[in-house]
N, C-alpha and C positions, 0 to 999 in steps of 0.2 A: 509325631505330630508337630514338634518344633520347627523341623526339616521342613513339610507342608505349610505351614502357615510362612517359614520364610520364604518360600519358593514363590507365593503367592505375592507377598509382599515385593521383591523382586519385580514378579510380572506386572505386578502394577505400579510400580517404579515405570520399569521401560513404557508401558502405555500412555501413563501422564507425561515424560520425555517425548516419546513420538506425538503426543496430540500438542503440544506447548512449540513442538521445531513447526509444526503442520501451521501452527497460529501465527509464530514468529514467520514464516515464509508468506501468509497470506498477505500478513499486514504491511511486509516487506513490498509484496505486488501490491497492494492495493495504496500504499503511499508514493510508488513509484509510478501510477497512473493518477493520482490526484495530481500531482506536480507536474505528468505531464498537461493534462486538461486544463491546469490553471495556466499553466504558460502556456498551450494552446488559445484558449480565451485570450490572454495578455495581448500576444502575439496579434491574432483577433482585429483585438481595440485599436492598438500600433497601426496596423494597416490601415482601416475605417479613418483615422485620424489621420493620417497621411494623406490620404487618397482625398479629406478633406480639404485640409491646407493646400497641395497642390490642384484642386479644382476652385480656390479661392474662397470656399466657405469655410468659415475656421468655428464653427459655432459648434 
């Protein structure tokens, strides 16, 4: 019985490790697309505000 309950304990070791890399990778993608969209946007403004100044409205 000891065997079994460790063998369990184990397997559910490895599945909370594989669901926690699964989390760590998502949020890894998912921070790595907010940063870009915010400098997307940035980027964005930069231009608009450019494209201002140089047509002489600076407002």
């Amino acid at each position: 019985m000891f065997v079994r309950q460790k063998q369990k304990t184990q397997d559910g070791i490895a599945a909370l490790t594989k669901a926690l890399e699964t989390i760590e990778m998502k949020l890894h993608y998912y921070n790595e697309a907010l940063e870009h969209g915010t400098l997307a946007v940035y980027q964005e403004q930069r231009s608009q505000k450019l494209s201002s100044i140089l047509s002489g409205n600076q407002g």
